[in-house]
C-alpha positions as CSV (number, residue, x, y, z in Angstrom):
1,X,61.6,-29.9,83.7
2,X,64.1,-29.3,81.5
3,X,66.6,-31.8,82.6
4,X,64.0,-34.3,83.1
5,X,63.2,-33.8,79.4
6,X,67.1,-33.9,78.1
7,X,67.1,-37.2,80.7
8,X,64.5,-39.0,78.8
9,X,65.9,-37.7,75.3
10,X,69.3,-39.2,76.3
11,X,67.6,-42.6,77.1
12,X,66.0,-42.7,73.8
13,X,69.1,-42.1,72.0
14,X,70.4,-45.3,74.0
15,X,67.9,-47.2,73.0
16,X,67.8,-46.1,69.1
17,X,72.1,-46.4,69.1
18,X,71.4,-49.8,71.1
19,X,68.8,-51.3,68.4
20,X,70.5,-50.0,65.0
21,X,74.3,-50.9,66.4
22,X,73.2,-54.2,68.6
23,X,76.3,-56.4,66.7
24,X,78.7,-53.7,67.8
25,X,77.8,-54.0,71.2
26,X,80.0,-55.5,74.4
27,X,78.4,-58.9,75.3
28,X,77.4,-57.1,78.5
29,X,75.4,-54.5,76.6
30,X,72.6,-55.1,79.6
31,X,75.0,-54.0,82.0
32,X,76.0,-50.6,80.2
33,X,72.0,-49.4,79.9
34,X,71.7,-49.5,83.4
35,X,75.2,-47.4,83.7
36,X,74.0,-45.1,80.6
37,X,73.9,-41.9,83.0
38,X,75.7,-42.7,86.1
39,X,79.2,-43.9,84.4
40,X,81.0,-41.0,82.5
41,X,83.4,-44.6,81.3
42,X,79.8,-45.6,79.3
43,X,80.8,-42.8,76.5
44,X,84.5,-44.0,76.3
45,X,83.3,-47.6,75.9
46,X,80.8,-46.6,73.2
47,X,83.1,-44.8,71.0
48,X,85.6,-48.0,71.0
49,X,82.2,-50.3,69.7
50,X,81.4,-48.1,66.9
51,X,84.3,-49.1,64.4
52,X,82.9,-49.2,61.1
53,X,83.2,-46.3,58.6
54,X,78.8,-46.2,58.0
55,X,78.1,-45.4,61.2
56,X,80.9,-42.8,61.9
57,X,78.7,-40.2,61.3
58,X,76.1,-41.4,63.6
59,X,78.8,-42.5,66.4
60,X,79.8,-38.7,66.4
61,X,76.2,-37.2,66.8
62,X,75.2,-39.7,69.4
63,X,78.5,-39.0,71.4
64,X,78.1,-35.3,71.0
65,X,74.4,-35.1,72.6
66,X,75.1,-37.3,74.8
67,X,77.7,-35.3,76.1
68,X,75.6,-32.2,75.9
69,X,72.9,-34.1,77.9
70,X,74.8,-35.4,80.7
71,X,76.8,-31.7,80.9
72,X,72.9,-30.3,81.3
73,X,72.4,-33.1,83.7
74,X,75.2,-31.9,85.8
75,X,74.6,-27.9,85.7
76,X,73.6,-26.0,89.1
77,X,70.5,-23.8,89.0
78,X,72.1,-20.2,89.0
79,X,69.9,-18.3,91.9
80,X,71.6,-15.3,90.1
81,X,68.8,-15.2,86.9
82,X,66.0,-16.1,88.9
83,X,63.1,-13.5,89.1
84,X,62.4,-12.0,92.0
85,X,58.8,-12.1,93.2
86,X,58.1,-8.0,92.3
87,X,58.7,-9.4,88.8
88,X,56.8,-12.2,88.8
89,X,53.9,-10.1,90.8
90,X,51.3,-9.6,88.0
91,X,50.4,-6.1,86.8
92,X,47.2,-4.9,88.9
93,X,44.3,-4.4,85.7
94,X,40.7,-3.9,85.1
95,X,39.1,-7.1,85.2
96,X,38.4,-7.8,81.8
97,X,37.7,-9.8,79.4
98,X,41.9,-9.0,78.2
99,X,42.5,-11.9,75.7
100,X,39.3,-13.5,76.1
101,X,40.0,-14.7,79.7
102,X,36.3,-14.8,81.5
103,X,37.1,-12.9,85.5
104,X,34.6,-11.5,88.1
105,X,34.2,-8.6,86.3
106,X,34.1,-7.7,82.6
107,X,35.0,-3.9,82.0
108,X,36.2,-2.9,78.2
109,X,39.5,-4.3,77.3
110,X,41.4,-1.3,77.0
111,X,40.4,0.0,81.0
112,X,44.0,-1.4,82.3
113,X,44.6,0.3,85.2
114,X,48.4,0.1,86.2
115,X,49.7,1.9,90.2
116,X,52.4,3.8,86.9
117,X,50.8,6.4,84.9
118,X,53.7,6.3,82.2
119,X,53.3,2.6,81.7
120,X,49.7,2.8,81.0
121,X,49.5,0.4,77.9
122,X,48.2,0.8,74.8
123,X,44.9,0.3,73.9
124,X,43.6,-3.7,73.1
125,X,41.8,-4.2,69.7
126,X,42.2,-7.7,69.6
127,X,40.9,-10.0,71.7
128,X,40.6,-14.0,71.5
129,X,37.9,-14.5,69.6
130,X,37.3,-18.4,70.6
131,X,37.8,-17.6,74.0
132,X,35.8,-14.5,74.5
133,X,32.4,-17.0,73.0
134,X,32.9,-18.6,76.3
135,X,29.9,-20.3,77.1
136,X,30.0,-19.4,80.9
137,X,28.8,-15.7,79.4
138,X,25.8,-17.4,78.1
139,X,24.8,-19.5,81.4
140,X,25.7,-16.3,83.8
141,X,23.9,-14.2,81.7
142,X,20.2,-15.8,81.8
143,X,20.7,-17.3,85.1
144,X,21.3,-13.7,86.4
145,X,18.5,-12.2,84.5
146,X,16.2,-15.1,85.2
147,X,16.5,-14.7,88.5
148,X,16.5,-10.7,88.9
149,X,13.5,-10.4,86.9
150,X,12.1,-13.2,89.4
151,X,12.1,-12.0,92.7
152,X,11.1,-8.3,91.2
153,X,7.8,-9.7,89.9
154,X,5.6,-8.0,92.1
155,X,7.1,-4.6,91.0
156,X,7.0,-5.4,87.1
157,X,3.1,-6.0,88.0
158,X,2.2,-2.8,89.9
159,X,4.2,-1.1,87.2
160,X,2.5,-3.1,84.2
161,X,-1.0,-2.6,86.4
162,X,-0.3,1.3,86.5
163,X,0.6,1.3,82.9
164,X,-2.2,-0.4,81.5
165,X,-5.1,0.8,84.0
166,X,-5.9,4.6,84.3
167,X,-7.4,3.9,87.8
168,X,-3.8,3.5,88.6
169,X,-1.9,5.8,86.9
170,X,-1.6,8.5,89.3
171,X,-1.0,6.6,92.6
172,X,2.3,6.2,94.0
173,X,3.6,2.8,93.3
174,X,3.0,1.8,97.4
175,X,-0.6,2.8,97.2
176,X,-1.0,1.2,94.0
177,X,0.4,-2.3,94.9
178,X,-2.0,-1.6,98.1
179,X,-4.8,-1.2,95.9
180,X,-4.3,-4.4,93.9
181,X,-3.7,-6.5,96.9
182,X,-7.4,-5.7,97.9
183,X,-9.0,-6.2,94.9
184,X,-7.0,-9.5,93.7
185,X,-5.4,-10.4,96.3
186,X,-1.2,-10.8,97.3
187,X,-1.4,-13.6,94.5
188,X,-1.6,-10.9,92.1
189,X,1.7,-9.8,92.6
190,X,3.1,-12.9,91.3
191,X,0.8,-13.0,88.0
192,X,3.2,-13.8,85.2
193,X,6.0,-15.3,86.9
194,X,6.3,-18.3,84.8
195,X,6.9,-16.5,81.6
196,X,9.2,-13.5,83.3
197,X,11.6,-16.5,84.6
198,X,11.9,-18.2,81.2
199,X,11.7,-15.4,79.1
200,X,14.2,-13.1,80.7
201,X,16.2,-16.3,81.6
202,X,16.6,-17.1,77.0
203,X,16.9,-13.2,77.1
204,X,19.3,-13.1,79.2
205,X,21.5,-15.7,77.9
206,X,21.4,-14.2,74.4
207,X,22.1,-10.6,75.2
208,X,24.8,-11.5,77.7
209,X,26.2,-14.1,75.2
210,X,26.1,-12.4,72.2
211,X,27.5,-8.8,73.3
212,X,30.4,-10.1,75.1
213,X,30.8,-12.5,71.8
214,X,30.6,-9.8,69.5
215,X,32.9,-7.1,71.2
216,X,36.0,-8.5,70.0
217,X,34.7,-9.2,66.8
218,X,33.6,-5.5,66.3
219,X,37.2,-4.4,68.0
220,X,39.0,-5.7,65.4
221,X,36.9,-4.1,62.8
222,X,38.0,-0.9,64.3
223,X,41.7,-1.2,64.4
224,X,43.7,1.4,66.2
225,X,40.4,2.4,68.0
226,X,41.2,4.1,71.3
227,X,37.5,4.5,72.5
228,X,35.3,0.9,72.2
229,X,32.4,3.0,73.3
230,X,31.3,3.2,69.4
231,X,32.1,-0.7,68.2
232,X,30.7,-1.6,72.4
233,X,27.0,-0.1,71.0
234,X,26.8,-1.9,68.0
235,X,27.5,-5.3,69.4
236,X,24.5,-4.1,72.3
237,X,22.3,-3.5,69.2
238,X,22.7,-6.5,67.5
239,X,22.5,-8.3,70.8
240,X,19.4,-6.5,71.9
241,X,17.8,-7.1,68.9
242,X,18.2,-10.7,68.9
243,X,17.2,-11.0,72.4
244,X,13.5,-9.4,71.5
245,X,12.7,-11.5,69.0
246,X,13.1,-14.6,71.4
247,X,11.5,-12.8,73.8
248,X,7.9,-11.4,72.0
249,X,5.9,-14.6,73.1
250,X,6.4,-14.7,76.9
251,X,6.1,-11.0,77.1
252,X,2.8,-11.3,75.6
253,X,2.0,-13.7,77.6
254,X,3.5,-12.5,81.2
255,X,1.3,-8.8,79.7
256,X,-2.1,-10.9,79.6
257,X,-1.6,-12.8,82.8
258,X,-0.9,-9.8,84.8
259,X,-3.9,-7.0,82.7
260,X,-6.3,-9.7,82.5
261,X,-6.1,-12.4,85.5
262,X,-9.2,-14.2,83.5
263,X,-7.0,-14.7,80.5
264,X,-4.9,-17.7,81.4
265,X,-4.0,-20.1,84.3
266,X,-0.5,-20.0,83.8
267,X,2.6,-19.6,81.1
268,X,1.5,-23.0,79.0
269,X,-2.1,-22.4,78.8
270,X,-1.6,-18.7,78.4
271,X,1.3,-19.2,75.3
272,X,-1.6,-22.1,74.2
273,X,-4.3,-20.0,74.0
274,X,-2.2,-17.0,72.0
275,X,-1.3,-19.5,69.6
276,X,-4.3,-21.1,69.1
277,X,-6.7,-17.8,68.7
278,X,-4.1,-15.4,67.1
279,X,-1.6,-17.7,65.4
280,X,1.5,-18.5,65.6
281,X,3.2,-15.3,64.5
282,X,0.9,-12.9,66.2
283,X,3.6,-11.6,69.4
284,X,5.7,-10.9,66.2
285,X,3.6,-8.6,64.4
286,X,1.9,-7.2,67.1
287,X,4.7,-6.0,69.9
288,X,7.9,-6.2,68.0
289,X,8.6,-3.1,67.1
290,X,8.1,-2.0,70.6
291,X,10.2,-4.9,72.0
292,X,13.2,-3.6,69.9
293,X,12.1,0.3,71.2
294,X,12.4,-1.4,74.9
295,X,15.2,-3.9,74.6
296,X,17.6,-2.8,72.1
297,X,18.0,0.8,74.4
298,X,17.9,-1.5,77.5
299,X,20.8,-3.4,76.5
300,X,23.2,-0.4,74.9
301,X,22.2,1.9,78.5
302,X,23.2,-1.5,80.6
303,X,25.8,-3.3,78.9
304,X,28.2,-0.2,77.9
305,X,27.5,1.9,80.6
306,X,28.5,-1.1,83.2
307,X,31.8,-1.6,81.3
308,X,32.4,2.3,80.7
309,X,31.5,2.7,84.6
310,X,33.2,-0.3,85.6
311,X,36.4,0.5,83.9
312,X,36.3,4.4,86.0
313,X,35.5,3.1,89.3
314,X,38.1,0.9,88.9
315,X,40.9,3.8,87.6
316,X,39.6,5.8,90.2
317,X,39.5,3.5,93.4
318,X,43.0,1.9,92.3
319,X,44.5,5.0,92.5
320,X,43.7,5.7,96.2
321,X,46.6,4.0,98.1
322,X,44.4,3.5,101.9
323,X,42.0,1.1,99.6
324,X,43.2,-2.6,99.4
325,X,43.8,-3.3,95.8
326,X,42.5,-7.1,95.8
327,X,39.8,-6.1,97.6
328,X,37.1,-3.6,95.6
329,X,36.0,-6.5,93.0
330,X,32.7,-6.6,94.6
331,X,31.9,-3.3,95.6
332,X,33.3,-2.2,91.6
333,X,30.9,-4.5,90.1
334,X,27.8,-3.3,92.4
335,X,28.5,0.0,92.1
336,X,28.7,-0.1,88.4
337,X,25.6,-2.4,87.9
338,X,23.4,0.5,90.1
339,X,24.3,3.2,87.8
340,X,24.0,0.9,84.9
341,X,20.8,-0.2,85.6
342,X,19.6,3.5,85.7
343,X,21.0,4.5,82.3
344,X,19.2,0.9,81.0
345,X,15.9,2.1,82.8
346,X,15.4,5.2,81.7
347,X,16.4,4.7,78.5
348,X,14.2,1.9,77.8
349,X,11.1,2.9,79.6
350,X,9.3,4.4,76.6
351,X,9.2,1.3,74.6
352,X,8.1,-0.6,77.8
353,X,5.1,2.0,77.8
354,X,4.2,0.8,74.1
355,X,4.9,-2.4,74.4
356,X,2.1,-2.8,77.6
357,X,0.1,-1.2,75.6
358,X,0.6,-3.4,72.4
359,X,0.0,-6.4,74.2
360,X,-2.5,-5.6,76.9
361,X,-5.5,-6.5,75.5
362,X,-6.5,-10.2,74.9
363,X,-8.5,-9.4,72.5
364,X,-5.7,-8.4,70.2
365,X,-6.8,-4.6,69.9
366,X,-4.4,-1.9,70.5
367,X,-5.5,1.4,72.1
């Protein structure tokens, strides 16, 4: 590339020395452009032309890269300084989010893992913050939640059902979807899809988005921080609060369809009629404050424990030398996601207790 580069620098000198000395120039000036690199006599023949003391200056600069370029031209690749291909071989790391670049897996940017202990580096406060607002994060994060909440629809009913109606609350949640399938029918289970799909798909977009937005922004607010843990839970909060706000309508709405099957035909009609009887800013004042005691708990448990779980599976199973090193991505990022989603459940189930019961009753009475 290089050469190619010098090649086409060369030319242009040609054609610059050729336009600014033309009355110089042999009659056969043609003729010499087409030599320019291929006859070593072109240079000798060039410094004869440029006779006058104005251009002297300009004669000797020309002649001097030129020589420099066709000496370039000429040079053998020394195999010598090449690198071999251990040195090229990249440095096996924690897929990250390591200057902003957007991988499989996004584990805290300072959970390198290297086969060396003593070349561990040092920890990364600084991450690219126009790369890191990638908006891939944004369109995996609510497809992913979107569908997840989707297909577990029938278990967010029995668990709303068994929340909201004392009937319920004591059965196992087998015998309690049992019961509801014969009294409502298997329909029931799938009360309130509408608004879980595009509610937890905007959720899911925002919390995804923001957090992995805001992490670097936060990291570089704590400079010289060797734990993220602390800056990781702020950027949840402020991630999880901004997802519940977007979120209070269809949650009212999916809480309706599924405690009252009377209450609505469906997401539109349902959102209509909350609109229309309670106004406009009624799943605001109404359910969030429970929304942020469900979702802003939900996010911290599931976003920072996946990357602070991701990051030890991945020091742990790296260091095992019968496991295939390009080869755990998958089974990293599932691993870390079941745990995760344990921490986020359990630490956001209260809130979810108050927030069924904020919302339950269409009447717009709280018990």
């Amino acid at each position: 590339i290089m050469k190619l580069l010098l090649f086409h620098v060369l030319w242009l000198q040609v054609a610059v020395a050729f336009q600014q000395q033309s009355h110089y120039h042999h009659p056969r000036r043609n003729d010499c452009r087409q030599e320019v690199v291929t006859t070593g006599a072109f240079i000798s023949e060039l410094e004869e032309q440029f006779d006058d003391d104005d251009v002297n200056i300009d004669r000797r600069v020309f002649v001097r890269n030129a020589l420099l370029t066709l000496s370039i031209l000429s040079m053998k690749p020394d195999n010598s300084l090449a690198a071999s291909d251990d040195e090229l071989a990249p440095v096996t790391a924690t897929p990250s989010v390591l200057q902003g670049e957007l991988v499989v897996s996004s584990p805290p940017p300072d959970r390198e893992v290297t086969h060396d202990e003593k070349t561990l580096p040092k920890p990364v406060t600084h991450v690219s913050k126009k790369k890191a607002s990638d908006p891939r994060f944004f369109i995996a994060g609510g497809a992913s939640a979107a569908i997840s909440h989707g297909i577990t629809t029938p278990i967010d009913v029995v668990k709303t059902k068994m929340q909201s109606d004392a009937s319920l609350s004591d059965l196992s949640p087998t015998k309690a979807a049992l019961r509801i399938v014969e009294a409502e029918g298997p329909q029931a289970l799938t009360a309130g899809l509408g608004p879980t799909v595009i509610g937890y798909g905007i959720e899911g977009a925002l919390k995804f988005g923001v957090y992995e937005t805001l992490k670097p922004i936060f990291l570089s607010l704590c400079d010289g921080v060797t734990d993220p843990t602390q800056p990781y839970l702020v950027a949840a909060i402020c991630a999880g609060a901004l997802a519940s706000i977007i979120l209070c309508p269809m949650e009212e709405t999916r809480i309706k369809l599924v405690t009252d099957p009377s209450f609505a035909n469906g997401l539109i009609d349902g959102l209509s009629k909350i609109v229309k009887e309670d106004g406009i800013l009624s799943p605001f004042q109404k359910g969030l404050a429970p929304m942020l005691s469900k979702q802003v708990p939900y996010t911290m448990g599931k976003q920072v424990s996946f990357d602070l779980f991701a990051g030890m599976l991945y020091g742990t199973l790296l260091g095992l030398s019968f496991l295939p090193k390009d080869g755990i991505a998958l089974e990293v990022e599932v691993g870390a996601a079941f745990m995760a989603s344990i921490v986020a459940c359990l630490a956001s189930h209260p809130g979810d207790v108050l927030l069924t019961a904020a919302y339950k009753n269409s009447d717009g009475s709280n018990d």
